[in-house]
VOBAMI-51772 format. One line per 2 residues: number of its first residue (from 1); their letters; for each residue x, y, z of C-alpha. Coordinates in pm, whole numbers, plus 50000, padded with zeros to 5 digits. Layout:
N
NUM	A	X:Y:Z  ...
***
This chain:
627
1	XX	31601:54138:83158  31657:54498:83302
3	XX	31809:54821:83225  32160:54951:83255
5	XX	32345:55292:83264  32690:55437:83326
7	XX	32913:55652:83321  33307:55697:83233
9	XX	33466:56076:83306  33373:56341:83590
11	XX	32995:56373:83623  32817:56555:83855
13	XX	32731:56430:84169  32378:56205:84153
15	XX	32357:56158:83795  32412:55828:83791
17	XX	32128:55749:83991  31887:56011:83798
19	XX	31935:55801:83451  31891:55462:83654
21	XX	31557:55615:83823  31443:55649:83444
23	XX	31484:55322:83382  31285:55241:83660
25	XX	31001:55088:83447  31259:54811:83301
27	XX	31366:54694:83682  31036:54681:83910
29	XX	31206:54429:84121  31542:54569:84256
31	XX	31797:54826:84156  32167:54881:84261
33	XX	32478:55149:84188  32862:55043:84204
35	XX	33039:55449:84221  33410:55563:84209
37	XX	33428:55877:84202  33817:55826:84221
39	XX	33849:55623:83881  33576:55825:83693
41	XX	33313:55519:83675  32959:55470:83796
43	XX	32727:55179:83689  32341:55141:83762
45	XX	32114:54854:83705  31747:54810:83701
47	XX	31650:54423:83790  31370:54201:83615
49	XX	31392:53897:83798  31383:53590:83594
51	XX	31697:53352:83662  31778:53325:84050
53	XX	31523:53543:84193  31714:53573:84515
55	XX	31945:53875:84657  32237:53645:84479
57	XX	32155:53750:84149  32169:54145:84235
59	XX	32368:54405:83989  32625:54566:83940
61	XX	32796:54199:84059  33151:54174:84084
63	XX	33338:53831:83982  33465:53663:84277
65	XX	33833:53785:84305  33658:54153:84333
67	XX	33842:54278:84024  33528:54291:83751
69	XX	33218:54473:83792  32920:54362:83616
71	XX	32582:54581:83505  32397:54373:83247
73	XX	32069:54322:83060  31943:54057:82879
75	XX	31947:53675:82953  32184:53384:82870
77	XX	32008:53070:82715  32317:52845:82776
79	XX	32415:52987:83106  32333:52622:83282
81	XX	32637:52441:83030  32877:52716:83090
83	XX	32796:52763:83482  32905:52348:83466
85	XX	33223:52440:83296  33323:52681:83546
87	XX	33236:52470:83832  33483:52196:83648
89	XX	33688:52468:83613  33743:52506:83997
91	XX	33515:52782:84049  33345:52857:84341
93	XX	32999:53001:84249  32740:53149:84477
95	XX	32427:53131:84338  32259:53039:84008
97	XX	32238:53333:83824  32337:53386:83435
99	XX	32448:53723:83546  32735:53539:83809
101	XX	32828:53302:83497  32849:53606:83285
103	XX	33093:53806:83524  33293:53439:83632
105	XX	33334:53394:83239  33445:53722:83135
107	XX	33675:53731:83427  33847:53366:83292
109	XX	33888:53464:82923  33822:53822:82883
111	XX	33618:53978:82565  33657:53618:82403
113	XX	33379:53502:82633  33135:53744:82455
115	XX	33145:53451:82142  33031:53164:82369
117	XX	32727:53302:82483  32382:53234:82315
119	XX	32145:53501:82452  32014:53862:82421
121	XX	32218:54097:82612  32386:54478:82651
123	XX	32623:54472:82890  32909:54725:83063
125	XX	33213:54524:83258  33448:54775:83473
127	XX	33839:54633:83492  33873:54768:83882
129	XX	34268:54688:83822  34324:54818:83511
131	XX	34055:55084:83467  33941:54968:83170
133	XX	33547:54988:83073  33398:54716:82887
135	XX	33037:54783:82666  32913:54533:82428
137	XX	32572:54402:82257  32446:54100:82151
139	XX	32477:53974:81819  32164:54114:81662
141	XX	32073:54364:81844  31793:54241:82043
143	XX	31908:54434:82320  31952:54842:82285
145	XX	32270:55076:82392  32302:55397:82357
147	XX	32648:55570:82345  32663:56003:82446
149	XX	32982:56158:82420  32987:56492:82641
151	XX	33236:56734:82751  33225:56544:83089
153	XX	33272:56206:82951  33108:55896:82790
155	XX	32758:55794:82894  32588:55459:82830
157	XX	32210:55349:82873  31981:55117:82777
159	XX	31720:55426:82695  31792:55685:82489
161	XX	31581:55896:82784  31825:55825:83062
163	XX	32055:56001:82879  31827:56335:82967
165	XX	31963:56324:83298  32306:56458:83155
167	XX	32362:56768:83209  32619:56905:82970
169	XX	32436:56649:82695  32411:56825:82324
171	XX	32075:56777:82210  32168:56885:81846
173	XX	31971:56700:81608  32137:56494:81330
175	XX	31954:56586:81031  32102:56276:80822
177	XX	31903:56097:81093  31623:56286:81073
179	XX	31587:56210:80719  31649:55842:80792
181	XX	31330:55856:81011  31119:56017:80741
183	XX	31214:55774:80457  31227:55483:80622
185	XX	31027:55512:80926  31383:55440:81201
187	XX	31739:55510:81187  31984:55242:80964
189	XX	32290:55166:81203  32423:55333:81437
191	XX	32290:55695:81415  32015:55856:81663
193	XX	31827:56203:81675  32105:56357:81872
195	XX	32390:56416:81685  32658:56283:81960
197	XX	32449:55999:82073  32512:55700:81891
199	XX	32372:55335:81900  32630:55055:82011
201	XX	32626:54815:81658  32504:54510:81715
203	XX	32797:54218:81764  33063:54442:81896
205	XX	33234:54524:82194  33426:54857:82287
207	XX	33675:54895:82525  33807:55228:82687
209	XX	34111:55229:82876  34214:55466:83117
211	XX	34361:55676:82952  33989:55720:82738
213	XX	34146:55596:82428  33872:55392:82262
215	XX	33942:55011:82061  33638:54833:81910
217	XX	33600:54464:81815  33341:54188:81685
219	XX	33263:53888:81831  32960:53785:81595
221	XX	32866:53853:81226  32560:53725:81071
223	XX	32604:53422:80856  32681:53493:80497
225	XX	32442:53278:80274  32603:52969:80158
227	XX	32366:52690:80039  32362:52358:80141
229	XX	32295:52042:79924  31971:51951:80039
231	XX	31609:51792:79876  31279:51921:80021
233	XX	31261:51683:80285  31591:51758:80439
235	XX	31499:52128:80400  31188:52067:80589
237	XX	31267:51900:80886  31559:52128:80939
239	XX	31365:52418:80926  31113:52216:81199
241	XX	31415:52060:81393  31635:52409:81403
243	XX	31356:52619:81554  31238:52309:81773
245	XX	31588:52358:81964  31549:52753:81954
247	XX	31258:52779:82142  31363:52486:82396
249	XX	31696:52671:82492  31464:52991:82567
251	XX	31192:52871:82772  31480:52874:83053
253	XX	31360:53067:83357  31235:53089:83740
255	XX	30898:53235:83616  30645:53139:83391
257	XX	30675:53170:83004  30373:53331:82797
259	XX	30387:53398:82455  30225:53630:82176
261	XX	29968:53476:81931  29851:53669:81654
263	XX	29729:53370:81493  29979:53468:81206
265	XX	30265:53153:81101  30544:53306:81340
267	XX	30391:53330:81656  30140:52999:81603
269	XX	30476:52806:81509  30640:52932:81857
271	XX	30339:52835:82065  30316:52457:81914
273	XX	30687:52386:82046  30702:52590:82317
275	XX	30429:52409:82461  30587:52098:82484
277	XX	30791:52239:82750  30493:52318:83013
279	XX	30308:52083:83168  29983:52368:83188
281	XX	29844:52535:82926  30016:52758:82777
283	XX	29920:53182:82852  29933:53309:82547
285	XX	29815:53706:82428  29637:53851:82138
287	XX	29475:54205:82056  29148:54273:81906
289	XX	29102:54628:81727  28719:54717:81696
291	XX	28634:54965:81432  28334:55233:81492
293	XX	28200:55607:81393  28014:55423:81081
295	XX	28308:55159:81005  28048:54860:81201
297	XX	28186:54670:81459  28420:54384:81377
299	XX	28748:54254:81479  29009:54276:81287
301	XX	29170:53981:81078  29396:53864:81326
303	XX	29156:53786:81577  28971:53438:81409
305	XX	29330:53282:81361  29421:53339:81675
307	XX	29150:53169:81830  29145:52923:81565
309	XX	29526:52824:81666  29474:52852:82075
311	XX	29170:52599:81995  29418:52351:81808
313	XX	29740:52379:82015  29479:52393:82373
315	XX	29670:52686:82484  29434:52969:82714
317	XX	29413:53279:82530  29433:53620:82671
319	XX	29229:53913:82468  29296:54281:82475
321	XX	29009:54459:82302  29111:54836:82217
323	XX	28938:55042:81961  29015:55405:81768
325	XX	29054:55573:82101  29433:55458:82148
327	XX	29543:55683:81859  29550:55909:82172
329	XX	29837:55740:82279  30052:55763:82011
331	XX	30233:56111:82156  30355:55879:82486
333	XX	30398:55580:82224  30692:55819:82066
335	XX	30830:55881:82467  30797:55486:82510
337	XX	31056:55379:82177  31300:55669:82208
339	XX	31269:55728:81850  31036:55916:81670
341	XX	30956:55556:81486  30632:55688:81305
343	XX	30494:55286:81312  30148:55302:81572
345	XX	30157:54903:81546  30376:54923:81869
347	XX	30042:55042:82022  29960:54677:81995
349	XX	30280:54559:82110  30284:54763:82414
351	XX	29895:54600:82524  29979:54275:82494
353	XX	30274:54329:82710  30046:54491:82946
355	XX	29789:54272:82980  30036:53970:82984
357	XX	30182:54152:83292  29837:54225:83481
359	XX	29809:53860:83429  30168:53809:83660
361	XX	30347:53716:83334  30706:53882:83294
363	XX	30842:53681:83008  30678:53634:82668
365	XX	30812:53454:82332  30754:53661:82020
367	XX	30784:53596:81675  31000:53868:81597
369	XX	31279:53723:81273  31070:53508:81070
371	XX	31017:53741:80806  31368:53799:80803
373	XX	31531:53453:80825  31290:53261:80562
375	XX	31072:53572:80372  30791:53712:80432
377	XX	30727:54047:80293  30626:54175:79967
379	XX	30981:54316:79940  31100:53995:79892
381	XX	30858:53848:79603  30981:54200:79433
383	XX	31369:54159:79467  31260:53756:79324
385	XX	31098:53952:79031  31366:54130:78984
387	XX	31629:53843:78898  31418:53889:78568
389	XX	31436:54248:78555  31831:54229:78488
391	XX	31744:54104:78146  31529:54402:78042
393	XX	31668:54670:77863  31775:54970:78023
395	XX	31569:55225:77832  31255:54965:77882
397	XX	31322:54982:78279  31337:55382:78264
399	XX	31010:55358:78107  30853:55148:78368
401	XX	30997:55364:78660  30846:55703:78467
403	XX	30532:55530:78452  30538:55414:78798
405	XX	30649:55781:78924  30332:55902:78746
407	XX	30062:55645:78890  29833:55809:79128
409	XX	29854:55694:79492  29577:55744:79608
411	XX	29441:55399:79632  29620:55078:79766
413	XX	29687:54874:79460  29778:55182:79245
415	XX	30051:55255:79546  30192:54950:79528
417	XX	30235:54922:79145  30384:55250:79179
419	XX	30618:55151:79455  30732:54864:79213
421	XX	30756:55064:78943  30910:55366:79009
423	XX	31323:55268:79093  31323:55068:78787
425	XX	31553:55270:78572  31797:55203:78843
427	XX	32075:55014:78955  31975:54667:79111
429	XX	32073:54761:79460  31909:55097:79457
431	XX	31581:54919:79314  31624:54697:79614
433	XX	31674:54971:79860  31376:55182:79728
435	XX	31185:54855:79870  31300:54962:80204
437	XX	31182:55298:80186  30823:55404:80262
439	XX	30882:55759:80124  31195:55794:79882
441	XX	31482:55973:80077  31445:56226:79772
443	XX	31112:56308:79838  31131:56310:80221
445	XX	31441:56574:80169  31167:56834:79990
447	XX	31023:56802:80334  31284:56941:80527
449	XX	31426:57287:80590  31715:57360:80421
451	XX	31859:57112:80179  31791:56834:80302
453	XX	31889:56664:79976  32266:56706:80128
455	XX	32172:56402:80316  32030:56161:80099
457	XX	32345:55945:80006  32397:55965:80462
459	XX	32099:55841:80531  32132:55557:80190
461	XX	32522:55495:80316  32447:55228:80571
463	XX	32234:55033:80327  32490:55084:80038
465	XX	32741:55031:80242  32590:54667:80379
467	XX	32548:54596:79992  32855:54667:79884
469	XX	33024:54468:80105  32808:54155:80067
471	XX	32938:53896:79809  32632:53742:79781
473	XX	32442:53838:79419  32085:53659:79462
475	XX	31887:53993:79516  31594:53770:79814
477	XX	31906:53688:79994  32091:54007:79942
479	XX	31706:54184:80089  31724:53947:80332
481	XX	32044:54068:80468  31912:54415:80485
483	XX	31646:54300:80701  31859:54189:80940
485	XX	32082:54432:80955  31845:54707:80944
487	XX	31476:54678:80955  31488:54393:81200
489	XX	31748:54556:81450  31647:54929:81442
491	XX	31297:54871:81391  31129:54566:81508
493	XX	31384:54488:81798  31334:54888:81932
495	XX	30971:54864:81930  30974:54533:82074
497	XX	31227:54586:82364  31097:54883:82457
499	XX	30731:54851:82478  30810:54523:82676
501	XX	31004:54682:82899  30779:55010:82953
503	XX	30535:54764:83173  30823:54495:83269
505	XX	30769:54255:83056  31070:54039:82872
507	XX	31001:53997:82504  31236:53691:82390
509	XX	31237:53583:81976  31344:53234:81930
511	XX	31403:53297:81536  31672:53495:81617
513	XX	31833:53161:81769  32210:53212:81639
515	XX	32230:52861:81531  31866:52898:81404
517	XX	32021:53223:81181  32284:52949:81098
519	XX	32057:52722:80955  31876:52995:80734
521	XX	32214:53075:80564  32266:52751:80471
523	XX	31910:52704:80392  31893:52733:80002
525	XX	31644:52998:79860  31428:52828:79668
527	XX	31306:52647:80018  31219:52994:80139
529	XX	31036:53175:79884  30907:52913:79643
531	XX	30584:52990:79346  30540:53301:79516
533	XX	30499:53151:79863  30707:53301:80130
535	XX	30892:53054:80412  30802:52795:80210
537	XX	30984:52529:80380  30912:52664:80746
539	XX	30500:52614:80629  30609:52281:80510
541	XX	30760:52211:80870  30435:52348:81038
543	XX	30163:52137:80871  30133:51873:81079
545	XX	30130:52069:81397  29915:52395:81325
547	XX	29605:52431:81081  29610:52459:80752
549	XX	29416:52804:80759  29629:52940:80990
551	XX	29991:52818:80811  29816:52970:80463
553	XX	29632:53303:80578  29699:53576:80373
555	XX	30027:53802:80517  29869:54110:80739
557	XX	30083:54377:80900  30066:54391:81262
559	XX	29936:54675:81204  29642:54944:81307
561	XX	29389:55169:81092  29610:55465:81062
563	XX	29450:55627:80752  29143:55611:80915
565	XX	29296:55744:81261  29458:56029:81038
567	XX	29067:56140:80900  28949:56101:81235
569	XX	29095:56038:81582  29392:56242:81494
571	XX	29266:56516:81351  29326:56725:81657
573	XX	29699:56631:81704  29774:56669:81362
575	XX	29634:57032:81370  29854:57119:81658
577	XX	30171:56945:81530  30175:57012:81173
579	XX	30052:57339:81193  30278:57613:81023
581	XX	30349:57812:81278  30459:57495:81506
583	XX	30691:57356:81222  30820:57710:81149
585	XX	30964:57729:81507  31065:57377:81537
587	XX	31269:57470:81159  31346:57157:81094
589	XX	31032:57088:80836  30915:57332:80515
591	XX	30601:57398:80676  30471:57490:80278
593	XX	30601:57119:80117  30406:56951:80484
595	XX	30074:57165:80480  30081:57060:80092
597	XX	30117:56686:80136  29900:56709:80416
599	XX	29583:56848:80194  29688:56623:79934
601	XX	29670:56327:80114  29302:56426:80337
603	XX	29152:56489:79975  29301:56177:79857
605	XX	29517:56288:79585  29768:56048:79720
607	XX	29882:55844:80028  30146:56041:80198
609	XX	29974:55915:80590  30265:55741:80716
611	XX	30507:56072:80564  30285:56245:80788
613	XX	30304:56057:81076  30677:56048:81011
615	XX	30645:56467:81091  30448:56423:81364
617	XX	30658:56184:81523  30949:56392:81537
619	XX	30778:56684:81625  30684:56505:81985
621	XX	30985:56348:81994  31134:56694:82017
623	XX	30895:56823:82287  30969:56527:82471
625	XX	31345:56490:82387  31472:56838:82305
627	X	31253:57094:82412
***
């Protein structure tokens, strides 16, 4: 795991190496440039050691006939099968890196190689011959690229901040993103802030020649949902046997594996079969949030479970106790992602990672996917629901969504009716999509300068778009696909890689397995969301290894006490940031339709916090990005 930059065109002198020195935080272990000036190419990479820890697995690495140069990030679960291949191939290989069996592979059958590999990667490949440049991702997205087109040339990183160090880069904000951010909390595909910076889509490679003309290709698509004929049983121990194999194929590595524990199914489910696979106990890491200023002084829920499961698996359990003073660093949390994602559970993300790393751990298993491979949100009891909801009349529906639009919000149960309620005079997939917004896109438009409601059906196309194309009609499978697309990829998978990789710490998530993925589109849905209980058969497959309180604990958000940081430890920030004058300069916001929401929500009128937080995001994004 590391970080990569490059660029194709005529760039200044040293710029190259200023985007790989802020990466620097991603590679603690080694870094390395490959420059020619001559052919308009430089590549930089920033080295986590994990596989091979010697000088032999050092980047950029050319193949061993010299002509392809390698800068790549991310690891290669079956690198050990294919490295035999090659070697019964006839090739000579040096050392025992997955980065050598990347280069040796690509250099034998070209972009096809791309489809063989099981692993998380983001990768660049020069052609020395041909001049041809080489990007691609992995197949989910697990790994991040970022694309800038400038009047220089095209720029790659694996931050969206290296990118700073361009510069001729235009830092004009896309305002069909910026609406994306405010409804939905991240970006849908591949749009960023900056209008001519774009995010590489998971799955695809792109390939510039020398002339800079541009082809793109896939090499992996998620698994459409096809059932399989299957009875509970088989259901069960598929689920059990499929993620059994995931998480064997990643505990691969020179260094020792720790994982995340939050005592929730996902991560307790990881740590029972990873642990087969170390002959210690396991290091595992959990976060404890203590409340204050009048709120007493307990832990919040996740703690008990995840003791409760450490206990039960014997695994030793590592604690980070914060409390309301982190709010502080939600401002550098915005730096950290690269994206004004207005979600402060990467606070917790980013500890963990920490302390895992104080503790000489550089690779952890997460449980990242599980909610998207088997349910595991609300969202997805409400698209079940709404198999029923095709039956209803029309004008019945309309009625439901006015009443829903009327509801006060104010209070947590009334905001969720409401949230149900309100898209119901819709069309299925828009009642489906509303489930994916925090704010609707039409009210976070009356937030913006300008008309901002010129960029509702933008920041809806990727969504729509996803839909449309999907021939799948059972609305839980057609949500599920969303998720994947979308909400996993730009959401989870950017917080997770990047506050990981702010302290050097791998973050590897063994549901996202692509045989695993596989298995959950053949995986019939009644065996994921079954009476109203979510991953049905995946609890099924867990009972005889975990407890039954952990399994069956109510769902919680990995989340932290933002409306109470918003009355509180905020206070100050939001003062500075959503002040009128502030948003008036900045002129992206109506500082009038903010301050209103804002004194809506303090006096409790209605629950616009994370809308809020969605503003103040931005607005230190752009100090930090922009400005």
């Amino acid at each position: 795991m590391c970080g990569i930059a490059g660029l194709r065109g005529s760039f200044a002198e040293g710029t190259i190496a200023a985007m790989s020195a802020r990466l620097a935080a991603r590679g603690p272990d080694s870094d390395g440039l490959f420059e020619d000036r001559d052919a308009g190419i430089a590549l930089a990479h920033r080295r986590l050691s994990i596989i091979d820890l010697s000088p032999a697995g050092h980047q950029p690495m050319a193949d061993a006939s010299g002509r392809f140069v390698l800068s790549y990030n991310g690891e290669i679960y079956n690198y050990a099968a294919l490295r035999a291949e090659l070697i019964a191939a006839g090739r000579s290989l040096r050392g025992h890196s997955d980065t050598e069996v990347l280069v040796e592979l690509f250099a034998d059958s070209g972009p096809a190689a791309l489809a063989r590999l099981n692993g998380i990667f983001a990768l660049a490949i020069w052609d020395r011959r041909d001049r041809v440049l080489w990007l691609a991702r992995d197949g989910v997205g697990v790994k991040p690229l970022y694309l800038a087109r400038t009047p220089s040339g095209i720029a790659f990183a694996s931050e969206l901040k290296a990118l700073l160090a361009l510069p001729d880069l235009d830092r004009t904000i896309d305002r069909t993103a910026l609406l994306a951010y405010l409804g939905y909390l991240y970006s849908p595909g591949e749009r960023t802030m900056f209008a001519q910076v774009r995010k590489l889509t998971p799955g695809s490679w792109l390939r510039i020649d020398a002339a800079g003309a541009e082809t793109t290709g896939r090499f992996y698509t998620l698994p459409d949902y096809d059932p399989a004929p299957m009875d509970e049983a088989a259901a069960i121990a598929g689920t059990h046997d499929a993620l059994r194999t995931a998480v064997g194929r990643q505990m691969v590595a020179d260094v020792e594996v720790g994982a995340f524990l939050s005592g929730g199914l996902d991560s307790s489910a990881i740590v029972a079969l990873a642990r087969e696979h170390v002959s210690q106990p396991m290091n595992c890491f959990t976060i404890g949030y203590r409340a204050g200023d009048g709120d007493g002084d307990e832990l919040i829920a996740d703690l008990p479970y995840a003791r409760a499961a450490a206990r039960h698996l014997g695994v030793t359990l590592h604690e980070v106790s914060v409390d309301a003073r982190i709010a502080s660093e939600f401002e550098s949390l915005v730096y950290t992602l690269d994206e004004p994602q207005a979600d402060p559970a990467a606070i917790n993300n980013l500890k963990i990672a920490a302390l895992a790393r104080q503790q000489g751990i550089k690779v952890l298993l997460g449980g990242a996917g599980g909610d998207d491979l088997f349910t595991g949100y609300r969202r997805h009891q409400a698209a079940a629901l709404d198999r029923t909801l095709n039956h209803v009349p029309g004008p019945m529906r309309a009625g439901l969504g006015a009443l829903g639009r009327a509801l006060p919000t104010g209070n947590t149960r009334l905001r969720r009716i409401a949230k149900l309620l309100s898209p119901m005079g819709e069309s299925a997939d828009s009642r489906l999509m509303a489930h994916f917004e925090w704010l609707r896109l039409e009210d976070a438009a009356g937030l913006m300068a300008g008309d901002g409601a010129a960029h509702v059906a933008g920041a809806r196309a990727p969504m729509r778009d996803a839909l449309d194309a999907y021939a799948v009609r059972d609305p839980v499978e057609r949500a599920l696909r969303l998720e994947q697309l979308f909400f996993l990829t730009d959401h989870n998978l950017n917080y997770t890689d990047k506050t990981g990789m702010a302290v050097g710490v791998e973050i590897r998530v063994p549901f996202l397995d692509p045989d695993l993925m596989a298995f959950a589109a053949r995986l019939p849905t009644r065996f994921k969301l079954r009476g109203g209980q979510t991953k049905w058969a995946l609890r099924k497959a867990m009972e005889p290894m975990l407890p039954h309180e952990v399994i069956y604990r109510p769902k919680t958000g990995f989340g932290v006490p933002l409306r109470s940081w918003m009355r509180r430890e905020l206070q100050p920030m939001m003062a500075d940031v959503l002040a009128p004058d502030t948003l008036a300069r900045r002129g992206l916001f109506d500082a009038a339709a903010v301050t209103a929401l804002r004194d809506a929500t303090l006096s409790g009128r209605v629950d616009g916090h994370y809308a809020l937080l969605a503003v103040m995001a931005v607005e230190l994004w752009c100090r930090a990005f922009v400005d």
